[in-house]
C-alpha positions as CSV (number, residue, x, y, z in Angstrom):
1,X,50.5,151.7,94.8
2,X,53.9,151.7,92.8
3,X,55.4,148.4,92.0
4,X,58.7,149.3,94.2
5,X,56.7,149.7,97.0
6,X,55.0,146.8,97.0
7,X,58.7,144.8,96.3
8,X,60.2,146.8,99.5
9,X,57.3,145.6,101.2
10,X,57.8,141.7,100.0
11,X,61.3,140.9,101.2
12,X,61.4,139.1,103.9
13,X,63.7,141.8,105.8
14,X,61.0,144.1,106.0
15,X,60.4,146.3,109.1
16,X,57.2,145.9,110.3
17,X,56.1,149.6,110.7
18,X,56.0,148.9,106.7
19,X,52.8,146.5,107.4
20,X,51.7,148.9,109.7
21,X,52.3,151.7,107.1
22,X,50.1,149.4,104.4
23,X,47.4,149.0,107.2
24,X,46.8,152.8,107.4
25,X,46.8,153.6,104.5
26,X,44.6,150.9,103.8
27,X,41.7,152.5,106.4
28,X,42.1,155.7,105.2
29,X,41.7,155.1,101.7
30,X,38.5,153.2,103.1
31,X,37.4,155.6,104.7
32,X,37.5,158.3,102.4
33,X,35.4,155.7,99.8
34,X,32.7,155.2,103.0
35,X,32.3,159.1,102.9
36,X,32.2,159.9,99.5
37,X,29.2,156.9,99.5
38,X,27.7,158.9,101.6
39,X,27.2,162.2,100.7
40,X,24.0,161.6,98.6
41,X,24.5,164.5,96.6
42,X,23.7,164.0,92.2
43,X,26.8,162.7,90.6
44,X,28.9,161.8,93.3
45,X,29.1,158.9,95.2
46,X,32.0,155.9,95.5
47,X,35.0,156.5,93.1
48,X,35.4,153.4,91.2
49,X,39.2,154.3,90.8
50,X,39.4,154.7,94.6
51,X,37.8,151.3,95.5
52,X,40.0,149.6,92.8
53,X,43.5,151.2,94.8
54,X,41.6,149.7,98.2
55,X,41.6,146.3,96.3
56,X,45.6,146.7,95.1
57,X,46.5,147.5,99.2
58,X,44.2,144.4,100.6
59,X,46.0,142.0,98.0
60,X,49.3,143.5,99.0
61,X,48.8,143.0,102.7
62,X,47.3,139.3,101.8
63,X,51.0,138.6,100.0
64,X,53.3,139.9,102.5
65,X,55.1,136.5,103.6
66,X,55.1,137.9,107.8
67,X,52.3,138.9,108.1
68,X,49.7,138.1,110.8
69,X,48.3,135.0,108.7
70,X,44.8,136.0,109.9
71,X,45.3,139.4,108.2
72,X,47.3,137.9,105.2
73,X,43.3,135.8,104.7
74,X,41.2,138.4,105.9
75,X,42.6,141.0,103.4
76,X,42.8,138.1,100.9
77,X,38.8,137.7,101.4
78,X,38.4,141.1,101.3
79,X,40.1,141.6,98.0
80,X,38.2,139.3,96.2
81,X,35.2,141.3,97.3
82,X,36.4,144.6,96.3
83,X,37.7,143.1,93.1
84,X,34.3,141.9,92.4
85,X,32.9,145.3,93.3
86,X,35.1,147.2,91.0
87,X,34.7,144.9,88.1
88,X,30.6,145.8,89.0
89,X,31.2,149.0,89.0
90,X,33.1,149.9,85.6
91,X,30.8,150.9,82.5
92,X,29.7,148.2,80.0
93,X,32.1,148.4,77.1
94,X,30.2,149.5,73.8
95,X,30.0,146.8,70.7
96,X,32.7,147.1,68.3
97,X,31.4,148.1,65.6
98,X,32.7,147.2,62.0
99,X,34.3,150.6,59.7
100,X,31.6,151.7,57.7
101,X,32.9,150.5,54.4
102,X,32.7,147.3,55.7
103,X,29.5,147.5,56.7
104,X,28.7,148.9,53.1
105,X,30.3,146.1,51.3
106,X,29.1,143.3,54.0
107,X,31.1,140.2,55.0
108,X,33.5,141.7,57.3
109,X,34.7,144.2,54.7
110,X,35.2,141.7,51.6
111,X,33.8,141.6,48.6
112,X,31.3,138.4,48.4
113,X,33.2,136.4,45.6
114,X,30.7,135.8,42.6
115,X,29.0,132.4,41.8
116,X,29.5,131.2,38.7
117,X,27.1,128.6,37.4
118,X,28.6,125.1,36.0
C-alpha cells in the first residue's frame, strides 16, 4: 500500500468508508493467499510477497486512531502473526563470502606482516 494512502487514512478527518475500504481490501487480499494455498499444484502455493502486503493492511487498520479499538488489536495481533509468517517464509540469505584474492592471501585480504626474530 503507498505511503499517501496510508497518511489519508491516518488523519483524524477521515471518512469512514476509508476503514471500510482498508477492511476489503484486506479480505480480499486474504482470500486470494487462502486460494493460492490451496491449489496443491508443484510450485505454487502462498505468495510470500502477497502475505507480506496482508501484514502492511492489518498494521494499517491496527494504527488508524477511530477505529473500532477491538479491530485496531485484533488486526494488531494478527500482524504480528503474519509478520512472523513472512519473516518464515523468505529464503535463508547465503554466507558472504570473502573476494577470492582474499581468500588466496588469507586474513581478510591482508598480507600477514612478517615476524622478525629479536
Amino acid at each position: 500500500m503507498d505511503d499517501d494512502v496510508l497518511d489519508e487514512l491516518l488523519q483524524p478527518g477521515a471518512p469512514r468508508a476509508q476503514h471500510e475500504l482498508l477492511v476489503a481490501a484486506l479480505l480480499h487480499l486474504m482470500s486470494h493467499y487462502t486460494l493460492n494455498s490451496s491449489t496443491g499444484r508443484p510450485g505454487e502455493g502462498p505468495c510470500v510477497k502477497l502475505a507480506a502486503v496482508i501484514e502492511r493492511h492489518l498494521n494499517a487498520l491496527a494504527r488508524l486512531p477511530d477505529a473500532d479499538p477491538v479491530l485496531r488489536a485484533t488486526c494488531e495481533q494478527l500482524s504480528a502473526k503474519w509478520s512472523a509468517h513472512v519473516d518464515r517464509a523468505l529464503p535463508v540469505p547465503l554466507p558472504v563470502r570473502r573476494p577470492l584474492l582474499a581468500r588466496i592471501l588469507g586474513q581478510g585480504g591482508r598480507r600477514a606482516e612478517p615476524v622478525l626474530a629479536t
